[in-house]
mmCIF file of the N, C-alpha and C atoms, coordinates in Angstrom:
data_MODEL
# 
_entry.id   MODEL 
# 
loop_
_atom_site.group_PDB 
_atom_site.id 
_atom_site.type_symbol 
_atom_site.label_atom_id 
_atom_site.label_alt_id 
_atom_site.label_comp_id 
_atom_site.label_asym_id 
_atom_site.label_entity_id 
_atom_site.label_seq_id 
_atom_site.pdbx_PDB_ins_code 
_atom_site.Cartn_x 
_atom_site.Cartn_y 
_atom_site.Cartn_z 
_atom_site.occupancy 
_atom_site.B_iso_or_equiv 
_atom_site.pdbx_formal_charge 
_atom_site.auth_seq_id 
_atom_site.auth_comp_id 
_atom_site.auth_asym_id 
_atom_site.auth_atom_id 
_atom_site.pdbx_PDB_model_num 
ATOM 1   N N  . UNK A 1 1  ? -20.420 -28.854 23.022 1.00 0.00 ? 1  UNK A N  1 
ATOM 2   C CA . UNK A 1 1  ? -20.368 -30.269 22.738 1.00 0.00 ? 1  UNK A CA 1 
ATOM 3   C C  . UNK A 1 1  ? -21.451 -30.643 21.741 1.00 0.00 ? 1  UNK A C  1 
ATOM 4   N N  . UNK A 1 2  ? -22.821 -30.336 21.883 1.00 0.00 ? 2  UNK A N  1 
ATOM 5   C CA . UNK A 1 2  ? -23.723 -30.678 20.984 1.00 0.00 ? 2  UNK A CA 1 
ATOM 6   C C  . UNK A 1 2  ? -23.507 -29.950 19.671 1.00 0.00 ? 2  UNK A C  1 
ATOM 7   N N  . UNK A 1 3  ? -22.611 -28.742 19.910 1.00 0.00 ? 3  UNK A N  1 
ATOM 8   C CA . UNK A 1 3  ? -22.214 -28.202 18.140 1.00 0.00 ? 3  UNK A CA 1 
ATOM 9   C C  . UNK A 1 3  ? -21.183 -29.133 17.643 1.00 0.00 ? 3  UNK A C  1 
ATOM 10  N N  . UNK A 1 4  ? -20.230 -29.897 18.751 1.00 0.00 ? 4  UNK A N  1 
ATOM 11  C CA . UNK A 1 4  ? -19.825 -30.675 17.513 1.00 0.00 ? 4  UNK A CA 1 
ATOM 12  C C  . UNK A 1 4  ? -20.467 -31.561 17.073 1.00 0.00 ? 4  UNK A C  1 
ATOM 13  N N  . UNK A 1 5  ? -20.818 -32.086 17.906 1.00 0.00 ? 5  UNK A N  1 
ATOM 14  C CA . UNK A 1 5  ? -21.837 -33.486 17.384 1.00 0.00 ? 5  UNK A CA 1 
ATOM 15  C C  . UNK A 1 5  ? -22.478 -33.251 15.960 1.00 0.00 ? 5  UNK A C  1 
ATOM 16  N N  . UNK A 1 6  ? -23.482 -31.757 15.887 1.00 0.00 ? 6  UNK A N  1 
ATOM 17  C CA . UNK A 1 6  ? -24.497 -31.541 14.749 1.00 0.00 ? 6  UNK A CA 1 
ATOM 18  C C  . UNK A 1 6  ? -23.163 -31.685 13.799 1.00 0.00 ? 6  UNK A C  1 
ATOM 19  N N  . UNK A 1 7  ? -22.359 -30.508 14.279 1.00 0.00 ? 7  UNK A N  1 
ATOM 20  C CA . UNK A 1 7  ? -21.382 -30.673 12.628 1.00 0.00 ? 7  UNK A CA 1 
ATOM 21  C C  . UNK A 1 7  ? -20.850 -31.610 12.109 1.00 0.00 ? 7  UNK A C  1 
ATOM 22  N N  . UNK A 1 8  ? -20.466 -32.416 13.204 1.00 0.00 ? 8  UNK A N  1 
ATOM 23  C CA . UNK A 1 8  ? -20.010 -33.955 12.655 1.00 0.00 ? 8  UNK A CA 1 
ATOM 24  C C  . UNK A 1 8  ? -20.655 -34.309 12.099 1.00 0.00 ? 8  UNK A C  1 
ATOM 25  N N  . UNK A 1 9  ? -22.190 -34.594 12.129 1.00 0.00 ? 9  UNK A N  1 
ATOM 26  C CA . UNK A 1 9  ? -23.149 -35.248 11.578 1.00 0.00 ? 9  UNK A CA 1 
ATOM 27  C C  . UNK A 1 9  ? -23.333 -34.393 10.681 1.00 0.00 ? 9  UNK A C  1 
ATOM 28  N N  . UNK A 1 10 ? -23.607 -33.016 10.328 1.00 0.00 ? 10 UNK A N  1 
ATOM 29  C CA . UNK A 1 10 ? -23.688 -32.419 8.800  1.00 0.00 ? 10 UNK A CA 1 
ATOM 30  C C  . UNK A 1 10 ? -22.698 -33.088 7.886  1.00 0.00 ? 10 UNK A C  1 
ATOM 31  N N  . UNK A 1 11 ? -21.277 -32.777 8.194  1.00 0.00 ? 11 UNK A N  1 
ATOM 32  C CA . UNK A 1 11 ? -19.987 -33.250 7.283  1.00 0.00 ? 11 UNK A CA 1 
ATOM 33  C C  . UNK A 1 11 ? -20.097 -34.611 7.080  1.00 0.00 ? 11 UNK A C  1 
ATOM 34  N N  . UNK A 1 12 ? -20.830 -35.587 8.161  1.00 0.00 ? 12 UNK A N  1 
ATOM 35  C CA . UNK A 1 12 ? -20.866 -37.387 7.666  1.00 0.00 ? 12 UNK A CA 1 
ATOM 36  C C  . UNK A 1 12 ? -19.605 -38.131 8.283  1.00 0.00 ? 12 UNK A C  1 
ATOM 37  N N  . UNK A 1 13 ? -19.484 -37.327 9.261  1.00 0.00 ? 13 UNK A N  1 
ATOM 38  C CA . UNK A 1 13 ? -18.033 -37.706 10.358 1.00 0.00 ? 13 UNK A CA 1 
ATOM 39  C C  . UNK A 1 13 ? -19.034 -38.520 11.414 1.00 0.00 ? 13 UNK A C  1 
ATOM 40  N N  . UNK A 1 14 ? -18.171 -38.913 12.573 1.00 0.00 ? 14 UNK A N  1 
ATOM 41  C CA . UNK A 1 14 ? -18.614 -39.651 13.519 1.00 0.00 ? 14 UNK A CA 1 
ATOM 42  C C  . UNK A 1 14 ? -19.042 -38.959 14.220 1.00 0.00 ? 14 UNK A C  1 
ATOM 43  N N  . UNK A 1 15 ? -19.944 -38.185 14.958 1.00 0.00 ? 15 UNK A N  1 
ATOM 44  C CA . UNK A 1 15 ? -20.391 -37.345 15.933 1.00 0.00 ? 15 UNK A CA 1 
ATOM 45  C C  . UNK A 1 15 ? -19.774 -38.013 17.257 1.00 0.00 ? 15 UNK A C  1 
ATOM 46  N N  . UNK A 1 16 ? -19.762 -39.120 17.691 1.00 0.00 ? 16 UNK A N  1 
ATOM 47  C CA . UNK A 1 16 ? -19.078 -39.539 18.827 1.00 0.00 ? 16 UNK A CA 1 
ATOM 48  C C  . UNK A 1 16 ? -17.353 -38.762 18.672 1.00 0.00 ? 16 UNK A C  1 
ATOM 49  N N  . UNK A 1 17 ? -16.893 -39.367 17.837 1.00 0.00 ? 17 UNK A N  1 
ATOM 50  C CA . UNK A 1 17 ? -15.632 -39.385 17.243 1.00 0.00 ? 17 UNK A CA 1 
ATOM 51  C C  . UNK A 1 17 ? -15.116 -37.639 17.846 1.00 0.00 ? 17 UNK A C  1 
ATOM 52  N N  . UNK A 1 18 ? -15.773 -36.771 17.498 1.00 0.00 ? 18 UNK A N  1 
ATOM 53  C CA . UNK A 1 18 ? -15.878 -35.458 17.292 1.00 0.00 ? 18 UNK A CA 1 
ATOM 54  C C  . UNK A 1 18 ? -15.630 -34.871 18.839 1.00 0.00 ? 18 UNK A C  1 
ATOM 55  N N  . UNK A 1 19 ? -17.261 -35.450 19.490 1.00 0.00 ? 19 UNK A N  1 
ATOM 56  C CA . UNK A 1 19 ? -17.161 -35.242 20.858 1.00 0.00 ? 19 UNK A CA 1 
ATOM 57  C C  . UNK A 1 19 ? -15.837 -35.621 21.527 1.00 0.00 ? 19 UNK A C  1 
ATOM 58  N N  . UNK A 1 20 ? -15.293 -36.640 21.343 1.00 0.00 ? 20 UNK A N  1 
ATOM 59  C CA . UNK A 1 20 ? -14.074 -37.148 21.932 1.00 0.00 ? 20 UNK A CA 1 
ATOM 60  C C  . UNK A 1 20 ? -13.124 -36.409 21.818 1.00 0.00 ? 20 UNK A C  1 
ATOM 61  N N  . UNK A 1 21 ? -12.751 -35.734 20.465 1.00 0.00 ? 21 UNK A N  1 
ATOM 62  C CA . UNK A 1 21 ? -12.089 -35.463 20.247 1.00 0.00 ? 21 UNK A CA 1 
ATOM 63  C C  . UNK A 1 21 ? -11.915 -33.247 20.998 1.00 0.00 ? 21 UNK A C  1 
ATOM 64  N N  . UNK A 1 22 ? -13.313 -32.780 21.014 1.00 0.00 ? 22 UNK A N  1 
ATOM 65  C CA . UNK A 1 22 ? -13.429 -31.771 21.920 1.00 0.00 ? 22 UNK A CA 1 
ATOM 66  C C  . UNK A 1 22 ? -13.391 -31.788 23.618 1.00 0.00 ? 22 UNK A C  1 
ATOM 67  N N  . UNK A 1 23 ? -13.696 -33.119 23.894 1.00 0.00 ? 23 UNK A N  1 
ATOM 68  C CA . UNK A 1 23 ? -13.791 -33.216 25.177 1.00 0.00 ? 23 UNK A CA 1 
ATOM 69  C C  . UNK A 1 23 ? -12.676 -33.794 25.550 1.00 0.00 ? 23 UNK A C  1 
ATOM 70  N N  . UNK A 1 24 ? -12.083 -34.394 25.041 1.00 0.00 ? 24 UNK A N  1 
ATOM 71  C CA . UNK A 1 24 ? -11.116 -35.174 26.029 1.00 0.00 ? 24 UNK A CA 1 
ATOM 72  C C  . UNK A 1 24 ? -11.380 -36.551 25.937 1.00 0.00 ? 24 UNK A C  1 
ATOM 73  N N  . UNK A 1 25 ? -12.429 -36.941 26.130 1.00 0.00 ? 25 UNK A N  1 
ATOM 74  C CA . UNK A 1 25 ? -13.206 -37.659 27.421 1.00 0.00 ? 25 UNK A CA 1 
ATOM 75  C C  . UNK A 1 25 ? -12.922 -39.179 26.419 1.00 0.00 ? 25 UNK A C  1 
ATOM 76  N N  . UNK A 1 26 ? -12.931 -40.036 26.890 1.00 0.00 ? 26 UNK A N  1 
ATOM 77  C CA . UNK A 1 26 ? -12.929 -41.382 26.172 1.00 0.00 ? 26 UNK A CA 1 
ATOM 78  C C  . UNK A 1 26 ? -15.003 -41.635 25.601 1.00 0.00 ? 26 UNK A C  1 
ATOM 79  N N  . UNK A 1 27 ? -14.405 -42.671 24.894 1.00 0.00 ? 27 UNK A N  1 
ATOM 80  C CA . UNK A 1 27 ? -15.699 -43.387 24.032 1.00 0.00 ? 27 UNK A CA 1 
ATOM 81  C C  . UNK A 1 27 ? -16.664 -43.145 25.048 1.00 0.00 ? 27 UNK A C  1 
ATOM 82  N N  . UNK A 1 28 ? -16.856 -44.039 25.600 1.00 0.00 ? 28 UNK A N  1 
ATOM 83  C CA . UNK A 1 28 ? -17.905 -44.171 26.843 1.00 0.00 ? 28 UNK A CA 1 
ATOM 84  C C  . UNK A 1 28 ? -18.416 -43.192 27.207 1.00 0.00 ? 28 UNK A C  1 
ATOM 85  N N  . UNK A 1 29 ? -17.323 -42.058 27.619 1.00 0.00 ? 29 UNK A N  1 
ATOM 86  C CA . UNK A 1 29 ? -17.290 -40.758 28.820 1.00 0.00 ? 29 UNK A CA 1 
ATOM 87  C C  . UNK A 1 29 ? -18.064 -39.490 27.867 1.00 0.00 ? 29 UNK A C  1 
ATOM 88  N N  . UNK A 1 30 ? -17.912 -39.492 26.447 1.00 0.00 ? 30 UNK A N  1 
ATOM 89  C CA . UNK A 1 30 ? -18.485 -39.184 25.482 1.00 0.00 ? 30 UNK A CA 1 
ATOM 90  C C  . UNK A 1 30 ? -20.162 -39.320 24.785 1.00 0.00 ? 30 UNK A C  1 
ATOM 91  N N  . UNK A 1 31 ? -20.254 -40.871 24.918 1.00 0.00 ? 31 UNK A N  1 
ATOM 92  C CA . UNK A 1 31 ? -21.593 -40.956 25.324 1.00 0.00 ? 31 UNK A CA 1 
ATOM 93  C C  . UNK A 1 31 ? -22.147 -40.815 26.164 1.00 0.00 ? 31 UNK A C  1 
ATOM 94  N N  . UNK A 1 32 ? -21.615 -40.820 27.289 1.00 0.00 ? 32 UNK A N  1 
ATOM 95  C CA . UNK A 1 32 ? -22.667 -40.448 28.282 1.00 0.00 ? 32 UNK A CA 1 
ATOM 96  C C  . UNK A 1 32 ? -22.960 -39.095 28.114 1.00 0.00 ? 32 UNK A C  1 
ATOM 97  N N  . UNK A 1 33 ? -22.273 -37.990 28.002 1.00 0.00 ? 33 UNK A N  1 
ATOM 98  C CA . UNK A 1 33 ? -22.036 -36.954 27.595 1.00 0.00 ? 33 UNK A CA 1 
ATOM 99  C C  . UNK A 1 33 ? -23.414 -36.390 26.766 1.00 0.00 ? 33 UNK A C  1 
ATOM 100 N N  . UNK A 1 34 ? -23.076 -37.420 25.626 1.00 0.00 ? 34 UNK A N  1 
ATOM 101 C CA . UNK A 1 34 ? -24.142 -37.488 24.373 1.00 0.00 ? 34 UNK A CA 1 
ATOM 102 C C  . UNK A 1 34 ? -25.481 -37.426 24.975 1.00 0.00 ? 34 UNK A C  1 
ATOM 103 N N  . UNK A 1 35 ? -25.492 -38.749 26.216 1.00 0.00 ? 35 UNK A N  1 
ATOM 104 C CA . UNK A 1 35 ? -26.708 -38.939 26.055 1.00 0.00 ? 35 UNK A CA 1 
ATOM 105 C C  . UNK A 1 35 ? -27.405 -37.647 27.078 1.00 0.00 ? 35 UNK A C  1 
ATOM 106 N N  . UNK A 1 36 ? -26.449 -37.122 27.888 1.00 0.00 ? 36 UNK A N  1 
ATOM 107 C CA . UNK A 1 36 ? -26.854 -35.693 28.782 1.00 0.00 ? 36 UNK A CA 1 
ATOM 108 C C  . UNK A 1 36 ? -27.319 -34.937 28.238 1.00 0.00 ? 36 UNK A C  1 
ATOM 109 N N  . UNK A 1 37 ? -26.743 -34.342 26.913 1.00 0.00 ? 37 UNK A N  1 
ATOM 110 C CA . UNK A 1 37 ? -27.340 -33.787 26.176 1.00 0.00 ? 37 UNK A CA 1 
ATOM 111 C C  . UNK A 1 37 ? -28.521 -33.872 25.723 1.00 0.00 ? 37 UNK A C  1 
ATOM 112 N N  . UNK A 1 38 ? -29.171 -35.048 25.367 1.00 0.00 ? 38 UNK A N  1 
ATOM 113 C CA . UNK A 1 38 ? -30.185 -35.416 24.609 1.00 0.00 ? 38 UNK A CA 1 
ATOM 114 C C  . UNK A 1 38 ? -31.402 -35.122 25.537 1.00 0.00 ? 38 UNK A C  1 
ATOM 115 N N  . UNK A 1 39 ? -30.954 -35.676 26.724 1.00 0.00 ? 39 UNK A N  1 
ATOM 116 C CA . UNK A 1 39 ? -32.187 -35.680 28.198 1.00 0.00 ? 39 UNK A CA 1 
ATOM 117 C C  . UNK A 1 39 ? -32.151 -33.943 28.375 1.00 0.00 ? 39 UNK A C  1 
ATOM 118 N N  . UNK A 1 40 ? -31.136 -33.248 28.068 1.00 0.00 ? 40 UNK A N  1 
ATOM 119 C CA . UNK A 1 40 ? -31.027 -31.875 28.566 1.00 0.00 ? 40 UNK A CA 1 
ATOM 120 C C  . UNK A 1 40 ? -32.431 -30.958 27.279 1.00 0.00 ? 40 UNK A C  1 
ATOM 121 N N  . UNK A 1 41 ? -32.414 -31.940 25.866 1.00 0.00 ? 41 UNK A N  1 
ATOM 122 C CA . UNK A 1 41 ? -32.573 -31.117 24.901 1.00 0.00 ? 41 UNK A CA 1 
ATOM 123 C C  . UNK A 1 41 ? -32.001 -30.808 24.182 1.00 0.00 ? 41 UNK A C  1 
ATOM 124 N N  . UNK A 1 42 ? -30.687 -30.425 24.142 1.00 0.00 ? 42 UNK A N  1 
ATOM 125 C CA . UNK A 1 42 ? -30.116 -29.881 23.543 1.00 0.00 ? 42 UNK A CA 1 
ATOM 126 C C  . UNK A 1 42 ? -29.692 -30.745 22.080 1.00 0.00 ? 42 UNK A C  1 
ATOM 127 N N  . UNK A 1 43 ? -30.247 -31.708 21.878 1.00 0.00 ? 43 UNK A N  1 
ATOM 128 C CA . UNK A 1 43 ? -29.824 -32.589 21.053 1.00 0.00 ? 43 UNK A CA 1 
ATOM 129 C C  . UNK A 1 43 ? -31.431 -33.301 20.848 1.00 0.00 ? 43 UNK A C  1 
ATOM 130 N N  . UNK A 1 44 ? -31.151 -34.031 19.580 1.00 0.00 ? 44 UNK A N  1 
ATOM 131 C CA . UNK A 1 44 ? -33.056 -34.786 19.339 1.00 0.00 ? 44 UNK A CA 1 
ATOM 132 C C  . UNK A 1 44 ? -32.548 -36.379 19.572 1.00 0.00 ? 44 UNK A C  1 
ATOM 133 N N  . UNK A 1 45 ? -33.668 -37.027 20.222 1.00 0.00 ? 45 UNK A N  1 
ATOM 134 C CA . UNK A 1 45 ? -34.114 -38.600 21.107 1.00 0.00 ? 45 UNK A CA 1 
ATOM 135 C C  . UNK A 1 45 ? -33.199 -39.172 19.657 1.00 0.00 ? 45 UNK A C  1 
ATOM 136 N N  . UNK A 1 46 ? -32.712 -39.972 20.210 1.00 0.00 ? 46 UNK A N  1 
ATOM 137 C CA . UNK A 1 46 ? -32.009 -40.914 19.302 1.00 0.00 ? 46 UNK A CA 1 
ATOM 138 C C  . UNK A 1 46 ? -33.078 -41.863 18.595 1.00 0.00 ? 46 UNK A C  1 
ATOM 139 N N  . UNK A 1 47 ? -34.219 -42.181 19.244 1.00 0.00 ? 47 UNK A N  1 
ATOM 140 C CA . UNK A 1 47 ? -35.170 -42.750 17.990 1.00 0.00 ? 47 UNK A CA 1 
ATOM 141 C C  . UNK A 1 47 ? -36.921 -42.636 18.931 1.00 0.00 ? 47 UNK A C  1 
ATOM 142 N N  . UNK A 1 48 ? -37.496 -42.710 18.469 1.00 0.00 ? 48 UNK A N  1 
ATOM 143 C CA . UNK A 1 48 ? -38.636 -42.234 18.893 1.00 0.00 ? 48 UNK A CA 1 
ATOM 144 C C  . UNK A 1 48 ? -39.269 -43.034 19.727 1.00 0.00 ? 48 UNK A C  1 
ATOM 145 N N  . UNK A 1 49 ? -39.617 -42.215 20.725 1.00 0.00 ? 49 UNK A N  1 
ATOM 146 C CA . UNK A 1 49 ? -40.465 -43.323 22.159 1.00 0.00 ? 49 UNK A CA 1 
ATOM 147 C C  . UNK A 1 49 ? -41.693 -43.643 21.634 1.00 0.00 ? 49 UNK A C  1 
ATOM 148 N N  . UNK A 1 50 ? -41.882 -45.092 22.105 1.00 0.00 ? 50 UNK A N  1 
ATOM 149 C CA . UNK A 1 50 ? -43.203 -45.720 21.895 1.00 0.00 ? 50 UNK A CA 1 
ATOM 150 C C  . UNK A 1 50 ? -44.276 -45.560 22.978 1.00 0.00 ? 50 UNK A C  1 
# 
């Protein structure tokens, strides 16, 4: 899941879009997904903690 995301985002596609489209999973079910990833690591903080 987080390889599609990066590649989406290399090519300038929707990285959500992408995930959805590997997972199944609807919008939502996708981000959350996303954001598992991010807490897991496997992906970088969507913007930097203060």
């Amino acid at each position: 899941m987080a390889r599609e995301y990066r590649s989406a985002q290399a090519r300038g596609a929707d990285p959500v879009l992408a995930v959805m489209d590997a997972t199944g999973h609807s919008r939502r079910g996708s981000l959350r997904l996303i954001g598992q990833a991010r807490d897991a690591g496997f992906l970088s903080p969507r913007r930097a903690r203060r």
